[in-house]
Structure formats: structure tokens, C-alpha cells
C-alpha positions as CSV (number, residue, x, y, z in Angstrom):
1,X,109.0,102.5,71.0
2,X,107.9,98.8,72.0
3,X,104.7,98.3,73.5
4,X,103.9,95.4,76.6
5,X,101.3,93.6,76.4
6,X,100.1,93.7,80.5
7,X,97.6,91.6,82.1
8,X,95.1,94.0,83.5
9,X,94.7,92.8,86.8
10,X,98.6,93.7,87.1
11,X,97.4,97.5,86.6
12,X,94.9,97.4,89.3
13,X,92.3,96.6,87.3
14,X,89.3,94.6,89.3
15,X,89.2,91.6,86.7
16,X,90.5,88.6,88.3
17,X,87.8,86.0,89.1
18,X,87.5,86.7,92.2
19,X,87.0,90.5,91.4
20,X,90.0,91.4,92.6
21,X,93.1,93.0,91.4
22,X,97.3,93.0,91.4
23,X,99.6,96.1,91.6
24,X,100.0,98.7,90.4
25,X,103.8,97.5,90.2
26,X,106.3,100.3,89.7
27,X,107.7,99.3,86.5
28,X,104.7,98.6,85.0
29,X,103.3,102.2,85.9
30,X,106.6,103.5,84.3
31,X,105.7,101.6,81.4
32,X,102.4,103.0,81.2
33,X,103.4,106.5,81.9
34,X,105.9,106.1,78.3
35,X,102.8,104.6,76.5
36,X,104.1,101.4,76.1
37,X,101.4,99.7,77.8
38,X,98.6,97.9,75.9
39,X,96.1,96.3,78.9
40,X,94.2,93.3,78.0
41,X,92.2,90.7,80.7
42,X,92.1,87.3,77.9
43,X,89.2,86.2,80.1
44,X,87.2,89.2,80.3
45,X,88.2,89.9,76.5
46,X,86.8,86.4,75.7
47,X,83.6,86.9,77.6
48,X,83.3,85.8,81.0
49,X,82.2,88.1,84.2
50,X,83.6,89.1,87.2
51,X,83.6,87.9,89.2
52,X,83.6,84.5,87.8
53,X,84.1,80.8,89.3
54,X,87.3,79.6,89.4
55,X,89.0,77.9,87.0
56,X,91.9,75.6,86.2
57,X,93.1,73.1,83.7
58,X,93.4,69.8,84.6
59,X,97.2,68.9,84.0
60,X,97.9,73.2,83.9
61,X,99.0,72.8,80.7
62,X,97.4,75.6,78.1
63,X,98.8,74.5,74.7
64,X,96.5,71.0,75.3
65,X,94.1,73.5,75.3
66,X,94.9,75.1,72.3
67,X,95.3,72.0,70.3
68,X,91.8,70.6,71.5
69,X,93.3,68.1,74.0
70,X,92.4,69.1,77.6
71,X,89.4,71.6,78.5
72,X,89.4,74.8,81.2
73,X,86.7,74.3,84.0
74,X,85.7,75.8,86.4
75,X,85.5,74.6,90.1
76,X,82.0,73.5,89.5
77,X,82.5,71.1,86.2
78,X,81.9,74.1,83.6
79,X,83.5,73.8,80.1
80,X,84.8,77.6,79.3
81,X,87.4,76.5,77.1
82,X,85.7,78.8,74.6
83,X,86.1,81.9,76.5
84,X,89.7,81.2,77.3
85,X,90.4,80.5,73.6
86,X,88.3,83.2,72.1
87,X,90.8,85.8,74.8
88,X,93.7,84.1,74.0
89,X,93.3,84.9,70.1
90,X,92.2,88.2,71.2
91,X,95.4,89.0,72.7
92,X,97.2,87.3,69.7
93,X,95.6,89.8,67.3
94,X,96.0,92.7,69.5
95,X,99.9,92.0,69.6
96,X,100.6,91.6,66.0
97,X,98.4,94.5,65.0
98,X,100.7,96.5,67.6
99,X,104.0,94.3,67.0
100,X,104.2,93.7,70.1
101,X,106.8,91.3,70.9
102,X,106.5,90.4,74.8
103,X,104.2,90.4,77.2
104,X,104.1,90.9,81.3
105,X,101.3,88.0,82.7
106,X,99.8,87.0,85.2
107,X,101.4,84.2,86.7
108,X,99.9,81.0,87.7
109,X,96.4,82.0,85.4
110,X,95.1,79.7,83.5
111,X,95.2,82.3,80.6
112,X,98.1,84.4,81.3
113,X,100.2,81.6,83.5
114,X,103.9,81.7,81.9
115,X,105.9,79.3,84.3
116,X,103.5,76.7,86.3
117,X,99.5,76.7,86.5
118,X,97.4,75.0,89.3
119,X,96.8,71.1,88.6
120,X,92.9,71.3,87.8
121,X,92.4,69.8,91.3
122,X,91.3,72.9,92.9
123,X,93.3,71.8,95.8
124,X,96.4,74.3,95.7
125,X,98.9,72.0,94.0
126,X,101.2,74.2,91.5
127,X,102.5,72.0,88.1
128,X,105.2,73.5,85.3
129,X,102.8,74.7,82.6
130,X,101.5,77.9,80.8
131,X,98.1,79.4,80.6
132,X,96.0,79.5,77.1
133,X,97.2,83.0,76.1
134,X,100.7,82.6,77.4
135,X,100.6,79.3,75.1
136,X,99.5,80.7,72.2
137,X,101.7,84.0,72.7
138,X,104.6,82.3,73.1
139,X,104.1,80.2,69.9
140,X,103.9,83.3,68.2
141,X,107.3,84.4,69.3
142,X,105.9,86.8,72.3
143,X,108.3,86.9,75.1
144,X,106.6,86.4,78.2
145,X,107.1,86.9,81.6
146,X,105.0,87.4,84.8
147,X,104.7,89.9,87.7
148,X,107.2,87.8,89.3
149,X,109.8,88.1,86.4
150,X,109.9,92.4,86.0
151,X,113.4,92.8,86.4
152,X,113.6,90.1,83.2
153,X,111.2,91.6,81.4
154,X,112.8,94.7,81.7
155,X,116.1,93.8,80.3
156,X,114.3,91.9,77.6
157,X,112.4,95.1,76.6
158,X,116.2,97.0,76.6
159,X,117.4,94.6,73.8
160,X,114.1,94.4,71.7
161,X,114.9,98.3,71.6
162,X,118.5,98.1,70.7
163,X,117.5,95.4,68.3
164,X,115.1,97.8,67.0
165,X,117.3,101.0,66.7
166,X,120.3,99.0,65.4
């Protein structure tokens, strides 16, 4: 059976940085009802709180991140580049101990972000990019998708298994 990796926040979890939470979402409690669900928050798995301050990346674009171009800060001028970067390998591990070949995000994180990010203004504005994790996944051949995307990620997740039963 494949596993998912899910963004916890999009299980109900309390992790985002506001303290707050998304879902549960059907699918995704399906998904965790077959035990295909591995749960991971990159930012709480790479140290910070919650709640926490806001953060964005200036430019939204997570793979400057990951090759040492561009920072993560927070609303108030903090550098927690390291936290996002120490979650993002975190998750990397986690899938290829697991073989774990997509991944349902949050969208519009700075870690988990698969489509567009905020601009690092802290003003609203939306940019095409991908968070740190998302980045990093991707690069390591992890499909990803947000909460936004299910019915995508669930036909992905149907071929993986055909591919995996053929």
C-alpha cells in the first residue's frame, strides 16, 4: 500500500502559526482510516512553536531557500531559515525511509506551499512558487499536491498503485 505524506494542520492538527488548524477533509480521513497517512508539520518538526510569528519568503520561492539564496522571515525581521530547512529534510527522510512517493501540503506555506506562496511583503500579495519542503520534495521526485488539489492527488495515488502492483 502507498503511504501520503499529509501536512498536519490538514488533519486538524493545531500547528499552523497562528495555532490553528485545516480539515479534517474527507479523503484525507479515508486515507488515514487505510493507514496510508504519515502526518508531519516541517515547521514544528524543525523546531519552531506554536503559535509562531508569521512568516514568508521574500520572492515565495522555496528552492532559493534551499540553495542558500533567499532567507524565510518572519513578520518581524527574524531569520528561521534554519527551522524551515532542518523540517524540510525532516520530511525528506521520513519519505524515503517510508517510500513515499507524494505528498498532500498545505498550500500557500512557506514550507508546504506547492503552487504560489505569499510575496514576503506581509501584505496579502500571492506569487507562483513552492514552499522549502514542497521544494525539496519535489526535487526528490515526491508528487505534491495541496488541500486544494485532492481529487488530483487521488488519481495520482491510483496509478502509483497500479504502477506498483503491475
Amino acid at each position: 500500500m502507498q503511504k501520503v505524506l499529509v501536512s498536519r494542520c490538514l488533519l486538524g492538527h493545531r500547528v499552523r502559526y497562528d495555532g490553528g488548524a485545516h480539515g479534517p477533509f474527507e479523503l484525507l480521513a479515508l486515507w488515514q482510516a487505510e493507514g496510508r497517512v504519515v502526518a508531519l508539520c516541517p515547521e514544528v518538526a524543525g523546531g519552531l512553536p506554536t503559535p509562531r510569528p508569521p512568516a514568508e519568503i521574500p520572492g515565495g520561492q522555496g528552492a532559493l531557500v534551499l540553495d542558500g539564496q533567499r532567507a524565510v522571515l518572519t513578520i518581524d525581521g527574524e531569520d528561521v531559515s534554519a527551522a524551515f530547512l532542518a523540517g524540510a529534510q525532516q520530511a525528506l527522510e521520513l519519505v524515503q525511509a517510508q517510500g513515499i512517493r507524494l505528498a498532500v501540503l498545505k498550500a500557500r506555506s512557506p514550507s508546504c506551499g506547492n503552487r504560489e506562496n505569499y510575496d514576503g511583503s506581509f501584505s496579502g500579495m500571492k506569487v507562483a512558487g513552492e514552499g522549502v519542503t514542497a521544494a525539496l520534495l519535489r526535487r526528490a521526485g515526491v508528487q505534491v499536491f495541496n488541500e486544494e488539489e485532492l481529487p488530483a492527488a487521488a488519481a495520482a495515488l491510483l496509478v502509483l498503485e497500479a504502477e506498483a502492483s503491475a
